[in-house]
N, C-alpha and C positions, 0 to 999 in steps of 0.2 A: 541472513534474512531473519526478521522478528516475527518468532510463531505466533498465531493469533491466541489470544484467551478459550477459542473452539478448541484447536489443536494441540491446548496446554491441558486443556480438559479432559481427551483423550486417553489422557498418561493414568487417569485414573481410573478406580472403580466405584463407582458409584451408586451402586447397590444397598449400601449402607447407610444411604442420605437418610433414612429417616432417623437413625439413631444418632449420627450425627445431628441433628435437628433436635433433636429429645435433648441429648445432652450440651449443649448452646443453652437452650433455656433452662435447664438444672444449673448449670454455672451461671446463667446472666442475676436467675433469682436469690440462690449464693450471695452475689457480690451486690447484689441488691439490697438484702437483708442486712447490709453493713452497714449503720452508717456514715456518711461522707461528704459535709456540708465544704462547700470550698473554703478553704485553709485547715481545714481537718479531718485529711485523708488518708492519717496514717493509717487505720485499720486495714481500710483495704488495700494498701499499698504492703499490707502486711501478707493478708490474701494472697494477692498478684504475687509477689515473692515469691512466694512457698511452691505455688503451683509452677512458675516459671522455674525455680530450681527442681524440683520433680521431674518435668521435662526432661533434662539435662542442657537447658541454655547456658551457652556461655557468656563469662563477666557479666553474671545477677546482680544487680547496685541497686541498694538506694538514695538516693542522694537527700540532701536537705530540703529538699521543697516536697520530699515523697514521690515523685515522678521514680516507677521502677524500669530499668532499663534489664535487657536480654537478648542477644546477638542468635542466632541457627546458622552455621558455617555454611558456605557455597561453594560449589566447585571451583568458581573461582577467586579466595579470598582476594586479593589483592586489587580489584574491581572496585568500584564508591560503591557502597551497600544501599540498599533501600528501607528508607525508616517508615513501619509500620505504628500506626497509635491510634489511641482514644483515651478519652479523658474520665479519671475516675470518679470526678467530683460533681454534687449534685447539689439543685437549689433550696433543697428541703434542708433545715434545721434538725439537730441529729433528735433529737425528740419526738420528730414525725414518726407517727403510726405506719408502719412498714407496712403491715397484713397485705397479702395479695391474695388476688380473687379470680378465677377462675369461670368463663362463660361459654360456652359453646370454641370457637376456636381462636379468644380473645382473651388473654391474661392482663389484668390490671393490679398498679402498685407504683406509687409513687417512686419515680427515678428509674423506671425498668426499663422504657427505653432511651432514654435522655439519662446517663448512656451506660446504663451497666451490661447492658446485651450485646454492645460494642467493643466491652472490655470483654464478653464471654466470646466474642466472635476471635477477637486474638488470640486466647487461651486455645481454644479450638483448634482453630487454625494450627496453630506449631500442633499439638495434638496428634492432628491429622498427617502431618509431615514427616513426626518423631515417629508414629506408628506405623507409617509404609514406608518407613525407608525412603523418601524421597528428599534429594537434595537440590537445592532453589541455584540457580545460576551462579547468583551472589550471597554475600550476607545480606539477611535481614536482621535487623534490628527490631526486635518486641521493645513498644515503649507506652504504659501505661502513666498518660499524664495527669497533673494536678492542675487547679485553678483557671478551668476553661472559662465557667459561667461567672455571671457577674461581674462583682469587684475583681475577682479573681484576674483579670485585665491579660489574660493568654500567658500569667506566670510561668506553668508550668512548662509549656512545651518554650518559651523566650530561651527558659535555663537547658531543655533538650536539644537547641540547634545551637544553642551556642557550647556545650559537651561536643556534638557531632560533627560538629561542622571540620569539613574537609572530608569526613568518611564518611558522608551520603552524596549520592546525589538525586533521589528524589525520593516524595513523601506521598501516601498512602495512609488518609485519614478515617477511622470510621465512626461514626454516626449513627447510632442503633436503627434509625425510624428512617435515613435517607436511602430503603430500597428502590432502587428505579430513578433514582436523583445521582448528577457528577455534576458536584462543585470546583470551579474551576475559576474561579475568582474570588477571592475577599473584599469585604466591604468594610470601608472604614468607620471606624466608630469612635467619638470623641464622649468623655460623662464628666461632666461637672458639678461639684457640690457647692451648692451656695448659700452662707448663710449672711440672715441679718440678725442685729442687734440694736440695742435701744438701752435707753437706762431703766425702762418697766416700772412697776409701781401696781398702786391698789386699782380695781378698776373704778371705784367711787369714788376715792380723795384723789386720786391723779389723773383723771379722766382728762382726756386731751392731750398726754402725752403720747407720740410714738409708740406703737407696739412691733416688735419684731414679724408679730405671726400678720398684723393687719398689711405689714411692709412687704413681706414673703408673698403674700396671696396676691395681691395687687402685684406685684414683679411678674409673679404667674401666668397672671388675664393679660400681662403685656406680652407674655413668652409664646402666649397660644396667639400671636396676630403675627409668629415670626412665616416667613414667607420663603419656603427651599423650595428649593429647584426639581421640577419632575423630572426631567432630564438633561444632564442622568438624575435617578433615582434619590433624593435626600428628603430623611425623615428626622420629627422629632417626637421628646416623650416625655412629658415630667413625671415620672414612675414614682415619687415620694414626696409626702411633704411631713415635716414635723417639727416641735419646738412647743414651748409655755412651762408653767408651772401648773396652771391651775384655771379653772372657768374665771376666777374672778381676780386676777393677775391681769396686769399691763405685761403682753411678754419681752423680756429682755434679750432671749434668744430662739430661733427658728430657722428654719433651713430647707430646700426644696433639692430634688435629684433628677437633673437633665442630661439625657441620650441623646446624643444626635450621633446622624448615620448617612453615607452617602458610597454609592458606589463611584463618585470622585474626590481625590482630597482637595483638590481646589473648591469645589463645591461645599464641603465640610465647612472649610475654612470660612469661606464665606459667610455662612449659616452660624457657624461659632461667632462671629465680629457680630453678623445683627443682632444675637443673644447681650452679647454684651455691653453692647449699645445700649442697651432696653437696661442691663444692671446700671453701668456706669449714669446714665439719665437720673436714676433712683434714689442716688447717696442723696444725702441731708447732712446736717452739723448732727443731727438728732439720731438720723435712721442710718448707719453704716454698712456694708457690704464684701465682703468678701469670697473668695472666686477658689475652689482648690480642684486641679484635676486629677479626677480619679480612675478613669479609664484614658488610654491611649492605644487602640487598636488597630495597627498597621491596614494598610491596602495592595491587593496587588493581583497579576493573574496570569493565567497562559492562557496563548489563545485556543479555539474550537477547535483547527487542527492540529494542534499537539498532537502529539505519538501518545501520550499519559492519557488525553482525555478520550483520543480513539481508543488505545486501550481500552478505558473503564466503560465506554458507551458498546464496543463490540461486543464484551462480554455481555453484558446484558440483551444485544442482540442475536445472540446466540442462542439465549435464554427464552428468546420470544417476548422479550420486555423492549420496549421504544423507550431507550432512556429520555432524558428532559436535563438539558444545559440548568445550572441556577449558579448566583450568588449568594453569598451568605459570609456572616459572620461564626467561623469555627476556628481551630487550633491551625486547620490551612493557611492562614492568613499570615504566619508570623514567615514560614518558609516561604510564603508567594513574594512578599514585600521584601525578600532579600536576593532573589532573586532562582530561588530555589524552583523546580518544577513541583507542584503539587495537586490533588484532587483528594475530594471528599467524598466515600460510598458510601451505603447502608447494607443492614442485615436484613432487616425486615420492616413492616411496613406498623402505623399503630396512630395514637390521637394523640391528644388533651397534653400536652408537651407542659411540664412545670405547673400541672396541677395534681391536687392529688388522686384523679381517677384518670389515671395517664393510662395508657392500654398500649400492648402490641399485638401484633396477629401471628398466630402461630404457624398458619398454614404458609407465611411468605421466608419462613428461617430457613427450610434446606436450599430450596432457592438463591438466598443471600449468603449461604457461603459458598455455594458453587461459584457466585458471582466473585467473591472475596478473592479464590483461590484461584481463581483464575486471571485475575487484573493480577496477584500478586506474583502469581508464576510467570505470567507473560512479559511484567513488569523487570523481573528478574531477568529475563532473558535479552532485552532491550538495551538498545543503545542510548540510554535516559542518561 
């Protein structure tokens, strides 16, 4: 019989929740303080390391994309283990102004929780385990990923299931700010860079010729009359536009940056052809176009009653929290699309995600690792 998340709870003491909670946010601001723009996350994979070997995890790697991996034995090795992660990389530019700020019981700092509080809740996590003597079912697998956000296209964790794969079988994501949230489906996400070009010129002696940037903009105003599907769910976004030399240059080269998203890939697809409908329409002898994709973000999901997701939602009702079903595009999405069982928690609760007065709340941490600790013992104990 699978002990509940209550019952796994049980086993410990919890008395010490608030220092545990203290020190969650002394590590999350640590690895915070580092910076770690995706594709340049050695630092703190350097971090992760050190503390994962301090633990005494076994088989500490790091591999070449920076993704650290770390096993805690189980009573019963021989079991598919369970892979725990978060992703170390964030969308701030490493030159971002770290400082963190401190308000009543709301810490703010660019990337604290998107997701260095997610990487502290890992650390933690074993912490707690190594500390009491407590031995998880099976192996878990500590795995602090690279290249969640953005371009980053779910690099890192692609290259951690295809390492793992055959010795998991399920995944256990966390997400610093998703307290009170279990994701349980991925959403596909398709990103296209598009540029034009032109042969350019002066803007006063060549006036009238084609410009790249005037071709890009007008592509644009056709890309905003594209028409997805509410249901299911399909969104779009031109998140960038850029290109020219100069104000008074005919531009020669320009380029715009399209997301689409849908929690169907038929839907996607669809919405991908009408985009490019609207490019292919656009070419000229003059104005030329080309298509390159940059993101390609798997879909997939288990359902409501899963054993995973009653896990992750009991626990929280244990907690006195009514958790909330969601989709989303995170590192879950690479394990759901293959068939893997997966779901996505939080530690604590916070704002402004990807801006620089990003906040968490302090008072929701011991709470969210009681949550953690208990999806992931119970988790352990299960026939997933």
């Amino acid at each position: 019989m699978t002990l509940s998340p209550r019952q796994i709870e049980s086993r410990f003491d919890w008395a010490g929740l608030p220092a545990v909670a203290a020190r969650v946010i002394q590590h999350a601001i640590d690895i915070q303080q580092i910076p770690a723009p995706t594709f340049d996350e050695a630092r703190r994979a350097a971090f992760v390391k050190a503390r994962f070997e301090a633990l005494g995890l076994e088989q500490v790697y790091v591999d070449e994309l920076h993704n650290v991996y770390g096993c805690l034995r189980g009573i019963e090795p021989t079991r598919s283990a369970v892979l725990l992660s978060a992703h170390t990389d964030t969308v701030f530019e490493a030159a971002t102004d770290l400082t963190i700020r401190r308000e009543t019981d709301l810490i703010y700092g660019p990337g604290l929780g998107d997701n260095s509080i997610g990487v502290a809740g890992l650390i933690c996590l074993a912490e707690m385990l190594q500390e009491r003597h407590l031995t998880p079912a099976r192996d878990l697998w500590f795995v602090a990923n690279t290249r969640e956000e953005g371009l980053g296209d779910l690099g890192g964790m692609k290259a951690v299931i295809e390492r793992l794969r055959g010795r998991i079988s399920c995944v256990i994501n966390v997400e610093g700010m998703a307290f009170g949230h279990v994701y349980h489906a991925g959403i596909a996400v398709r990103r296209l860079h598009i540029t034009a070009s032109a042969e350019g010129g002066h803007s006063w002696l060549n006036f009238g010729r084609p410009s790249a940037i005037h071709g890009i903009v007008q592509l644009g105003a056709k890309l905003t009359t594209l028409q997805p599907a509410s249901t299911p769910r399909t969104t779009y976004n031109i998140g960038l536009i850029d290109g020219g030399t100069s104000i008074n240059t005919i531009a020669s080269n320009a380029s715009l940056w399209l997301d689409l998203r849908s929690e169907d890939a038929g839907a996607l697809a669809n919405l991908e052809r009408q985009a490019r409908s609207h490019i292919e329409a656009s070419i000229t002898p003059e104005l030329r176009f080309s298509v390159e994709v940059v993101g390609d973000r798997p879909a997939g999901s288990i359902p409501h009653n899963h054993l995973l997701v009653q896990i992750a939602l009991g626990s929280l009702d244990g907690l006195g929290v009514k958790g909330t079903l969601e989709t989303g595009s995170t590192d879950a999405n690479v394990p759901l699309s293959q068939g893997i069982p997966a779901v996505t928690v939080g530690i604590t609760r916070g704002g402004n995600a990807h801006r620089l007065d990003e906040y968490i709340e302090t008072a929701a941490v011991g709470q969210g690792m009681r949550h953690l600790f208990g999806v992931v013992m119970a988790t352990a104990e299960a026939q997933i």
